[in-house]
FIKOL-647004 format. One record per atom (N, C-alpha, C): residue number from 1; x, y negated, z; residue in three letters; atom name. Coordinates in nm, 3 decimals, padded with zeros to 5 digits, m for minus. Layout:
<recs>
k_px_py_pz_r_a
NUM_X_Y_Z_ala_CA
...
</recs>
This chain:
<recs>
k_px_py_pz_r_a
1_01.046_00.907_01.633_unk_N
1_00.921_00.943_01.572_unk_CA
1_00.921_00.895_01.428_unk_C
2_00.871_00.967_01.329_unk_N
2_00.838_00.936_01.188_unk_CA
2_00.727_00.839_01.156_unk_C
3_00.736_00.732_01.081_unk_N
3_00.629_00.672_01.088_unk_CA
3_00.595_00.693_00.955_unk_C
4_00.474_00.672_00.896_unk_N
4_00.388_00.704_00.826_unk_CA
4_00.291_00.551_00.785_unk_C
5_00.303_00.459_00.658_unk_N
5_00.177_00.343_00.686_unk_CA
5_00.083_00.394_00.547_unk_C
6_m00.041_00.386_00.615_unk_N
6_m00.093_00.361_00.486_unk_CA
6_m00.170_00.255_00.442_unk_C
7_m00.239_00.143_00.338_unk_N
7_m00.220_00.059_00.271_unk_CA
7_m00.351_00.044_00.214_unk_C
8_m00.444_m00.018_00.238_unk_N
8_m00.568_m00.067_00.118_unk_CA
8_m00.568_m00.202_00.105_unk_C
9_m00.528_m00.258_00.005_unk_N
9_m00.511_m00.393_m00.015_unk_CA
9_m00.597_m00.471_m00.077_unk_C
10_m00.707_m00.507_m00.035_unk_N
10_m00.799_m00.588_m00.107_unk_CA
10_m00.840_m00.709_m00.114_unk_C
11_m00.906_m00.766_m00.160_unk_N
11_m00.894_m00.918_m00.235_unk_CA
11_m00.942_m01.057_m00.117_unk_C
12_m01.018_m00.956_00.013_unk_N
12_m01.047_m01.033_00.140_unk_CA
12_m01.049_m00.932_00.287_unk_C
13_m01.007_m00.816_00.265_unk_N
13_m00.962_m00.739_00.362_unk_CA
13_m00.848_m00.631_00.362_unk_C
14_m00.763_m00.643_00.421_unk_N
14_m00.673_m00.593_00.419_unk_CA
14_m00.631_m00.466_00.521_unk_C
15_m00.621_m00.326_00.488_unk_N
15_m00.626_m00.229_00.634_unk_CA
15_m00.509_m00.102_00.617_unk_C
16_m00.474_m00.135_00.747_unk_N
16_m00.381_m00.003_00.733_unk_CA
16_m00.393_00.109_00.863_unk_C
17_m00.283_00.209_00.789_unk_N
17_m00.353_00.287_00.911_unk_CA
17_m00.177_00.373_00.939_unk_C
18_m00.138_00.385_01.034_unk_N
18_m00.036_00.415_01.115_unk_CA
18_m00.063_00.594_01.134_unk_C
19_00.043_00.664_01.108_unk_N
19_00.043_00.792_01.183_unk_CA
19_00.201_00.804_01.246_unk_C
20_00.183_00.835_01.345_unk_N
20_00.328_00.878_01.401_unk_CA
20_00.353_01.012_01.398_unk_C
21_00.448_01.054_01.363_unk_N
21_00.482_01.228_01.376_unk_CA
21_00.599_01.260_01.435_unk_C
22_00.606_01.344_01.513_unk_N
22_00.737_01.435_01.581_unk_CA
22_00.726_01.562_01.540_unk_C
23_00.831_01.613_01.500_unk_N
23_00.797_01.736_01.443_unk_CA
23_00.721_01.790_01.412_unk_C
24_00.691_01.712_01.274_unk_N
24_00.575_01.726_01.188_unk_CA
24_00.423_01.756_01.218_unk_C
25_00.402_01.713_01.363_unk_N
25_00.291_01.738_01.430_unk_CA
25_00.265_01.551_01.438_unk_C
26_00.085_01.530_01.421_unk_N
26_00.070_01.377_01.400_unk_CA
26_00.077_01.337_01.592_unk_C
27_00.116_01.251_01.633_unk_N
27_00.115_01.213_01.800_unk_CA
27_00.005_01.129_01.776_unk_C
28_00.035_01.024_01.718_unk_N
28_m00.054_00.941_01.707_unk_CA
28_m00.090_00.873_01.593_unk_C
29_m00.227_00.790_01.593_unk_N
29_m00.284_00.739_01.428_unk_CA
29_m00.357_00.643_01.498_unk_C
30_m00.381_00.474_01.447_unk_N
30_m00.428_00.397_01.499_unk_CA
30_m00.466_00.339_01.321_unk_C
31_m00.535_00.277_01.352_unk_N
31_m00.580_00.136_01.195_unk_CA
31_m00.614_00.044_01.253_unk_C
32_m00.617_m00.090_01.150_unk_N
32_m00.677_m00.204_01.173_unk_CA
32_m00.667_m00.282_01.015_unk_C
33_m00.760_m00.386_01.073_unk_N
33_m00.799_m00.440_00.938_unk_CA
33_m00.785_m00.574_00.944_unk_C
34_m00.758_m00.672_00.849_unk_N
34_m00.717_m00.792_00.870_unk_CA
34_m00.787_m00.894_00.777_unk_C
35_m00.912_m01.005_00.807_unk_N
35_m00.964_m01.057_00.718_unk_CA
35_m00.832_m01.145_00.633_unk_C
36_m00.833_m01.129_00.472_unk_N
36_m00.748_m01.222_00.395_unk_CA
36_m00.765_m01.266_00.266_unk_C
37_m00.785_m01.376_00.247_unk_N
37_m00.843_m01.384_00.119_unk_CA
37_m00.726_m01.430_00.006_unk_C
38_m00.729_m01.321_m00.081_unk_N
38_m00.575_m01.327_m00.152_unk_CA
38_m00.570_m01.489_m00.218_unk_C
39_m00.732_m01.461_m00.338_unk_N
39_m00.712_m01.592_m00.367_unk_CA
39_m00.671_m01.720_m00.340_unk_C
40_m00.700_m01.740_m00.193_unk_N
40_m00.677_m01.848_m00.112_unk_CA
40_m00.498_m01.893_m00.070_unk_C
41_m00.426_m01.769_m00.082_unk_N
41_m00.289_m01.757_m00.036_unk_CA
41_m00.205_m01.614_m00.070_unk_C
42_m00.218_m01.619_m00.201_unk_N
42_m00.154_m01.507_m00.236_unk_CA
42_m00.001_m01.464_m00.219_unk_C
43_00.112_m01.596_m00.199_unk_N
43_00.225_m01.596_m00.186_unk_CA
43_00.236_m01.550_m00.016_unk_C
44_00.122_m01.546_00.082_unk_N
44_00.121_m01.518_00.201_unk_CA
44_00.081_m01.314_00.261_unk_C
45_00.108_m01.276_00.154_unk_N
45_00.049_m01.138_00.112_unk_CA
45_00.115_m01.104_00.199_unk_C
46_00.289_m01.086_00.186_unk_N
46_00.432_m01.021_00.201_unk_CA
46_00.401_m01.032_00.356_unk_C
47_00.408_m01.169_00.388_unk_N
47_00.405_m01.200_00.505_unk_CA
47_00.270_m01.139_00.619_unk_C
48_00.176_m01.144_00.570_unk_N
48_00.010_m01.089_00.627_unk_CA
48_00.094_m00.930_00.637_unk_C
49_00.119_m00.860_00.549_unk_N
49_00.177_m00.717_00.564_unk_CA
49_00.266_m00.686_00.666_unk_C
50_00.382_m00.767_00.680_unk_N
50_00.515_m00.755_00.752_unk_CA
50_00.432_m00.766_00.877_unk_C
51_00.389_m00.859_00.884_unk_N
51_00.320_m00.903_01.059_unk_CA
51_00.249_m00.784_01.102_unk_C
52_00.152_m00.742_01.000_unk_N
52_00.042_m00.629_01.038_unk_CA
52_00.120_m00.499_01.081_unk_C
53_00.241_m00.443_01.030_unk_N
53_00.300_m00.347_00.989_unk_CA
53_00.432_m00.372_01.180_unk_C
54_00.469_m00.486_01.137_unk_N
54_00.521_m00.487_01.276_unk_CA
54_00.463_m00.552_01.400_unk_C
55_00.319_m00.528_01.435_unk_N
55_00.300_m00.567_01.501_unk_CA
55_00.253_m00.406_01.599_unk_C
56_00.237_m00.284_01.553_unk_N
56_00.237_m00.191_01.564_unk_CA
56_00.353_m00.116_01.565_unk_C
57_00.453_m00.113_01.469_unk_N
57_00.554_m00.021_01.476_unk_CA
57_00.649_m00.072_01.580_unk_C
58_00.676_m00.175_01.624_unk_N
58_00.801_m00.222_01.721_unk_CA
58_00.905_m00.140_01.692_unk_C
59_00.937_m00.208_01.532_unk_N
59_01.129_m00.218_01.534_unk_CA
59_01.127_m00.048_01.461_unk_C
60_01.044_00.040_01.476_unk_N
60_01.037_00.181_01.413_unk_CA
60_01.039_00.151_01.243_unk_C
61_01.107_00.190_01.190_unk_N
61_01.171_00.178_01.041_unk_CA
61_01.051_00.337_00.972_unk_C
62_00.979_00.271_00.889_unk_N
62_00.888_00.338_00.855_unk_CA
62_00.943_00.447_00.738_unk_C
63_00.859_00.603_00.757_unk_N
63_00.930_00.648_00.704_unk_CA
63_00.934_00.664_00.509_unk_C
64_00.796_00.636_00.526_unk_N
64_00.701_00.605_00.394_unk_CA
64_00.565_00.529_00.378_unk_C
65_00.532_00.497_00.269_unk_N
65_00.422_00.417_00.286_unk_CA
65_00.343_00.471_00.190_unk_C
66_00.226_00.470_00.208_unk_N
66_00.132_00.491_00.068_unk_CA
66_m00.011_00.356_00.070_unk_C
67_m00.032_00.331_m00.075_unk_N
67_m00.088_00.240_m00.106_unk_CA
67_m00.235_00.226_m00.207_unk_C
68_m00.331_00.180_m00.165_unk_N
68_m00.467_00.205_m00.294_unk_CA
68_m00.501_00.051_m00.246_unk_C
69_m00.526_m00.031_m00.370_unk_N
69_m00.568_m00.134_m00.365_unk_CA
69_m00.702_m00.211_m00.465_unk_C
70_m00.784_m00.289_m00.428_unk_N
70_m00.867_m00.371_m00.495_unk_CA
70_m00.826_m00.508_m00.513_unk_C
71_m00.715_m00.533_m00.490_unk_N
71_m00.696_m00.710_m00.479_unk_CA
71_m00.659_m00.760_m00.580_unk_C
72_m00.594_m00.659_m00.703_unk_N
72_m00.557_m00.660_m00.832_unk_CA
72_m00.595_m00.746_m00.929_unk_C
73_m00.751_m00.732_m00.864_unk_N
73_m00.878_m00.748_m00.917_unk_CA
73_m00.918_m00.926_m00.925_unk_C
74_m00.867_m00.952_m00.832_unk_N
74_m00.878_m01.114_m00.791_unk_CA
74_m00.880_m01.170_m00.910_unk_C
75_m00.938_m01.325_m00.923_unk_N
75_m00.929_m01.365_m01.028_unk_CA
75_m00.800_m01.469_m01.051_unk_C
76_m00.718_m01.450_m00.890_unk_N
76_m00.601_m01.517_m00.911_unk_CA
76_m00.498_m01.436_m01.024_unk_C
77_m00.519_m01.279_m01.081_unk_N
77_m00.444_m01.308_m01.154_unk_CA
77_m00.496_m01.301_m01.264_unk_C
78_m00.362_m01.282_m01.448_unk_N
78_m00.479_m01.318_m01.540_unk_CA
78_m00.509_m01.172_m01.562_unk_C
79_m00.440_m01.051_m01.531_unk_N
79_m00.436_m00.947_m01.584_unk_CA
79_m00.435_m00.870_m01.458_unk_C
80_m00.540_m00.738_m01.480_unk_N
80_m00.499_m00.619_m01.298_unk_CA
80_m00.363_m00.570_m01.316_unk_C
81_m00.289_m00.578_m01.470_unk_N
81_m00.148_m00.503_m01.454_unk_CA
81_m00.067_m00.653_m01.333_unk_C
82_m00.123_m00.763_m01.398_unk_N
82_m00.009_m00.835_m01.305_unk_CA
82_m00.013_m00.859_m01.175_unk_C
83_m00.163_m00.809_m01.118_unk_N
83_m00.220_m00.825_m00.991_unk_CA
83_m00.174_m00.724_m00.954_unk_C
84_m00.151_m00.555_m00.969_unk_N
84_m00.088_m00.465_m00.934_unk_CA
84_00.064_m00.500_m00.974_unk_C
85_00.175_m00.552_m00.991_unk_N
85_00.290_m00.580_m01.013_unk_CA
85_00.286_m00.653_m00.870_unk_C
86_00.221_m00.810_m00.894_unk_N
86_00.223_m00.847_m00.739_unk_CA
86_00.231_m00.787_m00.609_unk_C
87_00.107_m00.746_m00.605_unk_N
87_00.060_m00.660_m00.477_unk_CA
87_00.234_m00.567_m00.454_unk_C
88_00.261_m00.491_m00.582_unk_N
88_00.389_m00.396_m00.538_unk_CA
88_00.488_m00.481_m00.513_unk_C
89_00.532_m00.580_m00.533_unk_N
89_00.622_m00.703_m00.532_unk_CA
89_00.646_m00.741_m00.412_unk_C
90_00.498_m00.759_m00.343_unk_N
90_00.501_m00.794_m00.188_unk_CA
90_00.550_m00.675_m00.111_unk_C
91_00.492_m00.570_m00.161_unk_N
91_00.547_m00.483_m00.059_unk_CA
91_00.666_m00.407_00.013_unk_C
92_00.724_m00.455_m00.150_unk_N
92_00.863_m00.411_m00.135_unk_CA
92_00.928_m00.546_m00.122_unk_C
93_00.867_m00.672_m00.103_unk_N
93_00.907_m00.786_m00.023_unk_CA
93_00.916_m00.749_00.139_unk_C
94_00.850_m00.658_00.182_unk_N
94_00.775_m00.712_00.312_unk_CA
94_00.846_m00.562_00.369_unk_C
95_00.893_m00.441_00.277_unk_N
95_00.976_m00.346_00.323_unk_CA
95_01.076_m00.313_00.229_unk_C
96_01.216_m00.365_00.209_unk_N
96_01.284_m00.321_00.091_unk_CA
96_01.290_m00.184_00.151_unk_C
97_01.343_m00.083_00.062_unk_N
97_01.385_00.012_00.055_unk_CA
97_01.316_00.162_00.084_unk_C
98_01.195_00.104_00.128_unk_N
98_01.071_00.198_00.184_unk_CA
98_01.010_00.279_00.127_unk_C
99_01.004_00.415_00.075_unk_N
99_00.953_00.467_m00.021_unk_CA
99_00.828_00.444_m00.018_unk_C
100_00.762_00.408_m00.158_unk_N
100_00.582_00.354_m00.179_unk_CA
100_00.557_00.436_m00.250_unk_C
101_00.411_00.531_m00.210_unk_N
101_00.348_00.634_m00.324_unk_CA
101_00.222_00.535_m00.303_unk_C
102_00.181_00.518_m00.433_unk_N
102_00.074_00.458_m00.494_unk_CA
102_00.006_00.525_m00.525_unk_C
103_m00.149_00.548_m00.524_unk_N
103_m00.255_00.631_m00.591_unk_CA
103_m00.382_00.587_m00.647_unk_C
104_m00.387_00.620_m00.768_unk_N
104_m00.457_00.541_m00.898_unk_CA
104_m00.549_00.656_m00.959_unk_C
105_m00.675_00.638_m00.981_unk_N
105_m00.821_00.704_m00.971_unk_CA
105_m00.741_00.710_m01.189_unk_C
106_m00.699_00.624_m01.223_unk_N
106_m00.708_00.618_m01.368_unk_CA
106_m00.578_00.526_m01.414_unk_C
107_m00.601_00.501_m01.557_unk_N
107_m00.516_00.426_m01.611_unk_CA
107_m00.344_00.452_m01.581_unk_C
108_m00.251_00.402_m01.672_unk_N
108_m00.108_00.389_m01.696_unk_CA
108_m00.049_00.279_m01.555_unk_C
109_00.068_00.371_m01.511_unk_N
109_00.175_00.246_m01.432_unk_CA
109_00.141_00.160_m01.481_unk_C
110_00.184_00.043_m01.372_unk_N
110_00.205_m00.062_m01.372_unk_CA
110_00.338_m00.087_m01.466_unk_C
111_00.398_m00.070_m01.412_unk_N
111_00.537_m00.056_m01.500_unk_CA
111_00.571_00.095_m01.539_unk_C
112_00.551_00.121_m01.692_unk_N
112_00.604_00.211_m01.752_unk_CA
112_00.774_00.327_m01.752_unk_C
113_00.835_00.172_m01.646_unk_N
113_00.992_00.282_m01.620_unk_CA
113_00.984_00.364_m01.503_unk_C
114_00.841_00.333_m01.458_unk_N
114_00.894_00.408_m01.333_unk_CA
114_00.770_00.547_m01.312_unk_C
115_00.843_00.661_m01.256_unk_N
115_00.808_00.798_m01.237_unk_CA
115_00.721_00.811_m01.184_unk_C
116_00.617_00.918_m01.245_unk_N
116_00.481_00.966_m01.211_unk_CA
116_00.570_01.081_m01.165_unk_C
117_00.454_01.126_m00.987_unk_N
117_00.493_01.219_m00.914_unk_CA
117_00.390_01.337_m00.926_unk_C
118_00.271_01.313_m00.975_unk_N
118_00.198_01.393_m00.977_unk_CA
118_00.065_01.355_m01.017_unk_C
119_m00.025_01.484_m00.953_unk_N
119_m00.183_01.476_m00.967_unk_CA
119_m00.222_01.540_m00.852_unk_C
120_m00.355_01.481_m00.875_unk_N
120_m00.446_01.527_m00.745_unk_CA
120_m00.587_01.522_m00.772_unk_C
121_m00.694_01.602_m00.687_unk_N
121_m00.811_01.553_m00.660_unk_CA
121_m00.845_01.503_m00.562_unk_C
122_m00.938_01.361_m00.585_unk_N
122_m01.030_01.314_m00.442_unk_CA
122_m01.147_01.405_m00.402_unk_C
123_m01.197_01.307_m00.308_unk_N
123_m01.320_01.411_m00.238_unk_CA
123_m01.421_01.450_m00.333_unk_C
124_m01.466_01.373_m00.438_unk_N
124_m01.530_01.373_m00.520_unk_CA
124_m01.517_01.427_m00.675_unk_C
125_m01.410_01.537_m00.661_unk_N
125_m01.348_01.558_m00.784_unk_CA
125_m01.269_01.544_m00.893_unk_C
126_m01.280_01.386_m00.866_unk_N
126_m01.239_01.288_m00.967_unk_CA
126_m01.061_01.333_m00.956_unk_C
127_m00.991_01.345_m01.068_unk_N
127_m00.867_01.360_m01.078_unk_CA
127_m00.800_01.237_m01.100_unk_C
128_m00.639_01.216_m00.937_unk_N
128_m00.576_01.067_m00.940_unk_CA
128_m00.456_01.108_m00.964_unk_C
129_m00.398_01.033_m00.996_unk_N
129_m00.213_01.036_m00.972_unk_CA
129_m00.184_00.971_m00.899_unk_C
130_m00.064_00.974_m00.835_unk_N
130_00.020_00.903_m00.759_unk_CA
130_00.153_00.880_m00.821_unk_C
131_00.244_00.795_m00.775_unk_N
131_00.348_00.739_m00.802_unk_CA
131_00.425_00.673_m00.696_unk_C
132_00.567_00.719_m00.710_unk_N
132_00.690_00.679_m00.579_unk_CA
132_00.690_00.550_m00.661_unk_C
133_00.738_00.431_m00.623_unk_N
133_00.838_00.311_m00.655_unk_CA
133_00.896_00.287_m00.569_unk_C
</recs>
């Protein structure tokens, strides 16, 4: 089965949401949410993810991930570029090699070397991009 995670990372709750697919049909989709308060233990991010992520997939090697976050925001860091660097830091701590599409309502990458995949609209019109890292 294909796994599918997706990712809201915020500054005291943390939620993801699982789809499984078999031939490109969804089997199954579950979420959950995890109280965490970044400020309090931010070096514990990687780890809060890995646990959450395998405590559902059992050993299933995910096939992609996508990610929207508020935790950026914390006042643990000094800047949202370095709070979004983090946050991506962990994740690709917590899954090397995992393709991550990120999706951002506004503003420039985080890091400038790396490839914008596109555009989109939300429910509300508002035009986002996304981005592989």
């Amino acid at each position: 089965m294909k796994v599918i995670i997706g990712w809201d990372i915020g500054g005291v709750n943390t939620k993801v949401a699982f789809l499984g697919l078999r031939k490109g049909k969804i089997e199954e989709a579950t979420i959950s949410s995890e109280y965490f308060e970044i400020w309090r233990d931010k070096q514990g991010l990687s780890s809060l993810l890995r646990r959450m992520a395998l405590s559902r997939i059992q050993g299933d090697r995910p096939s992609a991930m996508a990610v929207t976050m508020t935790a950026e925001l914390s006042d643990i860091f000094c800047t949202k570029r370095e709070g979004v660097a983090f946050i991506l830091d962990s994740l690709e701590e917590a899954f090397p090699g995992i393709p991550l599409y990120v999706f951002s309502v506004d503003g420039p990458l985080p890091n400038p070397g790396r490839p914008s995949l596109g555009h989109g609209r939300n429910h509300d019109g508002r035009t986002f991009r996304y981005f592989l890292y």
